[in-house]
C-alpha positions as CSV (number, residue, x, y, z in Angstrom):
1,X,122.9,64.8,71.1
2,X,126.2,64.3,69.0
3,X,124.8,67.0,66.6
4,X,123.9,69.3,69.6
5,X,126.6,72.1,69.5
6,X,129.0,73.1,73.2
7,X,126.8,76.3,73.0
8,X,123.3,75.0,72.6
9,X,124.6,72.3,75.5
10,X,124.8,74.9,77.8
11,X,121.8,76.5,76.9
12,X,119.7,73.0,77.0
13,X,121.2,72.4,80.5
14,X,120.7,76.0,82.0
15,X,116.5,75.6,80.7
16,X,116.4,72.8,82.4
17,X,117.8,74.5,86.0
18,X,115.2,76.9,85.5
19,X,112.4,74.9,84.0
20,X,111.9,77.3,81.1
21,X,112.5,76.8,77.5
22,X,115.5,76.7,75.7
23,X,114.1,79.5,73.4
24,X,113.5,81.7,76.5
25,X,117.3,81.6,77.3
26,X,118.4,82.3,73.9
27,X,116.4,85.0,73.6
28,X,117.7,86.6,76.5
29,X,121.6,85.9,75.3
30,X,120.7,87.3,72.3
31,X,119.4,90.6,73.2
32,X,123.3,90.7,74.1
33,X,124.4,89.8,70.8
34,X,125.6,86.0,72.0
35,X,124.6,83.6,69.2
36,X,124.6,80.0,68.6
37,X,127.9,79.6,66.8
38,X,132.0,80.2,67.7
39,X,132.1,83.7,68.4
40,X,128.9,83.4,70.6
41,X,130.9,80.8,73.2
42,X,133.7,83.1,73.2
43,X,131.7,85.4,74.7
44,X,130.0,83.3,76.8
45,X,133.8,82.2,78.4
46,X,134.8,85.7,78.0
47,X,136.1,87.0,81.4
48,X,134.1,90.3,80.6
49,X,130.9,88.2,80.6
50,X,130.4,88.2,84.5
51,X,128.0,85.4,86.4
52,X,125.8,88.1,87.8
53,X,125.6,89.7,84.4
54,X,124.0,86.6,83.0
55,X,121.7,86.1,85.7
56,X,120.4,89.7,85.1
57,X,120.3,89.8,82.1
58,X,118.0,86.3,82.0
59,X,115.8,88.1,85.0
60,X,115.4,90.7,82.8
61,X,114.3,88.7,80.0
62,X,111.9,85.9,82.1
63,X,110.2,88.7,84.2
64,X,108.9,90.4,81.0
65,X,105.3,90.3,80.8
66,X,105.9,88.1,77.5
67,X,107.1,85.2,79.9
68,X,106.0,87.0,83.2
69,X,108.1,84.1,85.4
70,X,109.7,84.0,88.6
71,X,113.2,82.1,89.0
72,X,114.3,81.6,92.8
73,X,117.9,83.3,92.8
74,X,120.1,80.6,93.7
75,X,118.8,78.9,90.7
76,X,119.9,81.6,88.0
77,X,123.2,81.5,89.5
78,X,123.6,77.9,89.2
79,X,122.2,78.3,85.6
80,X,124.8,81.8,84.7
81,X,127.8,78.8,86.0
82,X,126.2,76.6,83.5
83,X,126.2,78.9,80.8
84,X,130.0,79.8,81.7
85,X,130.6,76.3,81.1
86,X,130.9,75.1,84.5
87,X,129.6,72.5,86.6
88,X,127.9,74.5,89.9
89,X,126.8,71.2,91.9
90,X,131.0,69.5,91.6
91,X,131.6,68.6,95.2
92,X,135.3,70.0,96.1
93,X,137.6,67.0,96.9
94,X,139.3,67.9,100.0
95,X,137.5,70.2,102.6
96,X,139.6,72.9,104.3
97,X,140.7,72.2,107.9
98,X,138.0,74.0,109.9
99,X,140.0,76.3,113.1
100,X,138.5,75.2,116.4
101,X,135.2,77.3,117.4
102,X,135.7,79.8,120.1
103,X,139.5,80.1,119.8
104,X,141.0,83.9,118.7
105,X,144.0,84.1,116.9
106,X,147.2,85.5,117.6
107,X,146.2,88.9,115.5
108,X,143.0,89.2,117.7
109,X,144.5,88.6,121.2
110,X,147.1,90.9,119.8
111,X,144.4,94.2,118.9
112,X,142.2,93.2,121.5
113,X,145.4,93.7,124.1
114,X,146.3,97.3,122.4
115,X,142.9,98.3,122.5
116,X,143.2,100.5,119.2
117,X,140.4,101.5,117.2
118,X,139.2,99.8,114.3
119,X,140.0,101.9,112.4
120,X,143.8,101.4,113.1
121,X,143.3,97.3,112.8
122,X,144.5,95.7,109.7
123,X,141.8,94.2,106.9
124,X,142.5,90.6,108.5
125,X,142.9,91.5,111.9
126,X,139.2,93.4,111.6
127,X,137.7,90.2,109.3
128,X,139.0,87.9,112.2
129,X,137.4,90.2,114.8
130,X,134.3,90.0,113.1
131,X,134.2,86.1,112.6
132,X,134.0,85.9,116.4
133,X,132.0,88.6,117.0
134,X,129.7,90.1,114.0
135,X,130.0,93.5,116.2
136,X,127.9,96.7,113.8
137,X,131.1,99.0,114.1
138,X,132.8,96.3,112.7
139,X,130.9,95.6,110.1
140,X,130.6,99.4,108.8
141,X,133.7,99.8,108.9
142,X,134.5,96.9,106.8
143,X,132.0,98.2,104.3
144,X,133.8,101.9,104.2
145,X,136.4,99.9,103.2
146,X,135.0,98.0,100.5
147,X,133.2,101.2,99.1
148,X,130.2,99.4,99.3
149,X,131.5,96.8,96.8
150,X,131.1,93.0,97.4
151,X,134.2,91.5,98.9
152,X,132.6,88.2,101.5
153,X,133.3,84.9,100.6
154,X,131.4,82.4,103.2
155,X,133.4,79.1,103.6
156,X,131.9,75.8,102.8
157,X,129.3,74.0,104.9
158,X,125.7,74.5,105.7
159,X,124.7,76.8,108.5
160,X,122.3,79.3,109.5
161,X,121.7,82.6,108.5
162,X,123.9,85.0,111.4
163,X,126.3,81.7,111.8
164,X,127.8,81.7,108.1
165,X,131.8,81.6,108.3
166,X,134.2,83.5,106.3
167,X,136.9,82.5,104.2
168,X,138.6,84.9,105.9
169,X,142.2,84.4,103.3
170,X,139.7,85.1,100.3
171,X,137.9,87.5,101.9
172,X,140.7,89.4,102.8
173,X,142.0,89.3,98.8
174,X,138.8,90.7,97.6
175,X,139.1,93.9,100.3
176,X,142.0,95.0,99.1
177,X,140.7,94.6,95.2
178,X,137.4,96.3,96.3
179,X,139.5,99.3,98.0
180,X,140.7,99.7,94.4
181,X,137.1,99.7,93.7
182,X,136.9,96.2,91.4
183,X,133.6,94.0,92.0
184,X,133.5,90.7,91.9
185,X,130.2,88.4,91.8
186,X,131.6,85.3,92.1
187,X,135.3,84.0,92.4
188,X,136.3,80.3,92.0
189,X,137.6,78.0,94.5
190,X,138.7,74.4,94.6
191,X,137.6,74.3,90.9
192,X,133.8,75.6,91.7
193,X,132.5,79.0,91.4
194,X,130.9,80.7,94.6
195,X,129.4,83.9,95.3
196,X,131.2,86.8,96.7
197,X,128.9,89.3,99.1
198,X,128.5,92.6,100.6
199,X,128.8,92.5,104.2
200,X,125.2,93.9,104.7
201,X,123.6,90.6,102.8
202,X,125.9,88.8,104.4
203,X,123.7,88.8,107.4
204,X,119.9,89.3,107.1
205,X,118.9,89.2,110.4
206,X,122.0,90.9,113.2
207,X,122.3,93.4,110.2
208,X,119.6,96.0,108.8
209,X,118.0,94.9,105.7
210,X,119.2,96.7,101.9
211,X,116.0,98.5,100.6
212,X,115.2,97.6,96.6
213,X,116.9,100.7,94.2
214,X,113.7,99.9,92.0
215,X,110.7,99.4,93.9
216,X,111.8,101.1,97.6
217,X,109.1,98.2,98.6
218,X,111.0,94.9,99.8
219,X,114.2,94.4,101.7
220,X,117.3,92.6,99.5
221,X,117.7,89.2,100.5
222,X,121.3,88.5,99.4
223,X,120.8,90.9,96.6
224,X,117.7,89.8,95.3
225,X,114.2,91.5,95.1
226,X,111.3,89.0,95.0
227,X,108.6,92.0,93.7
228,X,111.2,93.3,90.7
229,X,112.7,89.5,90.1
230,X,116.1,91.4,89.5
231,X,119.6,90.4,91.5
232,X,121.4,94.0,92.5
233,X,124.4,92.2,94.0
234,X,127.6,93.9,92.6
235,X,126.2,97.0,92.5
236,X,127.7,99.8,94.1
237,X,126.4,102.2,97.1
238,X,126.3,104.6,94.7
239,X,124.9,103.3,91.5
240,X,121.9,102.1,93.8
241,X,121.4,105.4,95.8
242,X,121.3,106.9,91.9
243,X,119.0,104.1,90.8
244,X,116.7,105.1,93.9
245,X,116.6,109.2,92.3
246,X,115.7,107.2,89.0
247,X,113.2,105.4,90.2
248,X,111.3,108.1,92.1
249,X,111.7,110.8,89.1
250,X,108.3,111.9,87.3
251,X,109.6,110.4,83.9
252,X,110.3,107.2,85.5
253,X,107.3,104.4,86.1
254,X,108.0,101.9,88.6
255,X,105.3,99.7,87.2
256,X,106.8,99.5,83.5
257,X,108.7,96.6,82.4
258,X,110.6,98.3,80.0
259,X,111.9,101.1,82.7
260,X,112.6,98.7,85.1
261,X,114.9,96.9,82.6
262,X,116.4,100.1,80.9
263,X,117.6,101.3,84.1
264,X,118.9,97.9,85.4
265,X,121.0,97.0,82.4
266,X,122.1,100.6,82.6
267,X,123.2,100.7,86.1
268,X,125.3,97.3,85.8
269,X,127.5,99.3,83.2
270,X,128.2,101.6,86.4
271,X,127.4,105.3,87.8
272,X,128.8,107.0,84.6
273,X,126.7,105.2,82.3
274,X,123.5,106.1,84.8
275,X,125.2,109.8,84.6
276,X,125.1,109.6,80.7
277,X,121.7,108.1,80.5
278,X,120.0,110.6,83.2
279,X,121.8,114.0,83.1
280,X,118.9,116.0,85.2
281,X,118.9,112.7,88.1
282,X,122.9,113.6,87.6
283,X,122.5,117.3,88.9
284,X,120.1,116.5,92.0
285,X,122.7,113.4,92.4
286,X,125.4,115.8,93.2
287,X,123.4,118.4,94.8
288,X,122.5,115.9,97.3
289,X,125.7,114.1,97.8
290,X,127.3,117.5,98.6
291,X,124.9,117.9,101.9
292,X,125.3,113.7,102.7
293,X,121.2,113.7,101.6
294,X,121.2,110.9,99.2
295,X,118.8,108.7,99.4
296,X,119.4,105.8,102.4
297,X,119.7,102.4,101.2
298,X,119.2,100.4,104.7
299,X,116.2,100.4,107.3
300,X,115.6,98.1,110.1
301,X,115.0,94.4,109.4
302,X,112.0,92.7,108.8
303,X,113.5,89.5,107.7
304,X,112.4,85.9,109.9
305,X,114.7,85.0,112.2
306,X,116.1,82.1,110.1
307,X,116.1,81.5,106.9
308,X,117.2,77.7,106.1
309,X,115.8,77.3,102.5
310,X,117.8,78.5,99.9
311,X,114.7,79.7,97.4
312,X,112.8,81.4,100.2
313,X,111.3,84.1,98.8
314,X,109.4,87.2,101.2
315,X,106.0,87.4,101.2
């Protein structure tokens, strides 16, 4: 292994996450112009080169027909933090002091008191409101905010799905980024990298399900659609409800490979690379925005109750 470059390293590792071959993951970094050599783990530990863009671009590659496999989500992302050159299973050394369950805070006794809207409530005051209580007003409000954009950070420890608790500091940080309309996919804490989430996968089961942008056939679960094998998370309202018009146009076939990856790769460059790439979707896009008729990306759940393994995947 002496002779084994930093690169390939990474690459070895990340196959072995996923139980592929290392030529499989090469493949799909070099479709992105990421080579074995300097320049290629540059880019790797580029800043530009995102977490979730590696695990789509990887989903991409292994759900082609040539491979045809299906990697459970949460091991991509552990194999995208390999491939940044990070260590996804290090064990943080000191846990943060948990507050006591079932006490409010001063800022919450505070709004609750004045009885004002929330929309008048500060971005902390309405993320504390909604540890205690994960109230649907609350929640959509939060999500007007964040434009749609990713902005959760859970804090550590195990625990059901509807029970998760925020890292409500973090979380707070990455609202007022996503009000400026950045995206984050994953931020790093205590030297390890965790995911950031939208407040409607935060949530499978007290909050309606996200509908695929590709398929329209299975709910999201945390971004992920089992039937396309493709993460969405870090995608906008928008770009989605675009994807959606995409999808259903007559040029467009659902069932194709190589349309389902042209239009994801597109859309992760953002709605003005979708515009470019689909001028007559662009037209009815704005048509229908105009008269609030886009296409609607929630419905009601059909998610279990609990989900408590991390690679379930819906039937």
């Amino acid at each position: 292994m002496s002779n084994v470059s930093a690169f390939l390293s990474r690459v070895i590792e990340a196959s072995r996450i996923l139980k592929v071959t290392e030529s499989e993951i090469l493949e799909a970094l070099q479709e992105e112009g990421i080579e074995d050599n300097d320049e290629g783990l540059m880019l790797l530990d580029a800043e530009t080169t995102s977490e979730g863009y590696l695990e789509g671009r990887i989903s991409v590659t292994l759900e082609n027909p040539k491979y045809d496999r299906k990697v459970p989500p949460l091991k991509l992302k552990a194999a995208a933090a390999i491939l940044k050159g990070k260590n996804p299973f290090a064990k943080p050394e000191t846990a943060p002091k948990a507050e006591p369950e079932g006490t409010l805070t001063s800022a919450i006794v505070d709004a609750l008191k004045a009885q004002r809207p929330i929309e008048q409530l500060k971005d902390k005051e309405l993320l504390e409101l909604f540890q205690e209580d994960r109230d649907e007003k609350i929640a959509q409000e939060l999500n007007r905010r964040a434009s749609g954009l990713p902005f959760i950070v859970l804090a550590t420890g195990k625990t059901e799905a509807g029970q998760e608790k925020i890292n409500i500091e973090a979380t707070a940080d990455l609202l007022k980024r996503a009000r400026k309309g950045a995206a984050q996919q994953n931020i790093v804490i205590e030297g390890g990298s965790v995911p950031v989430y939208k407040i409607s996968e935060l949530d499978p089961e007290s909050l309606v399900n996200e509908v695929c942008p590709i398929c329209e056939e299975r709910d999201l679960y945390r971004g992920y659609c089992d039937k396309c094998n493709m993460l969405f998370t870090g995608l906008s309202d928008d770009v989605r409800k675009f994807m959606i018009l995409v999808a259903r146009s007559s040029g467009f076939s659902r069932k194709t490979a190589s349309d389902r990856k042209s239009l994801y790769e597109t859309a992760r460059n953002g709605l003005e690379a979708l515009m470019s790439e689909w001028p007559a979707v662009t037209k009815e896009f704005k048509r229908l925005q105009a008269i609030d008729e886009l296409p609607k990306l929630r419905r009601a759940r059909s998610t279990p109750s609990v989900l408590k393994d991390p690679f379930y995947v819906a039937k």
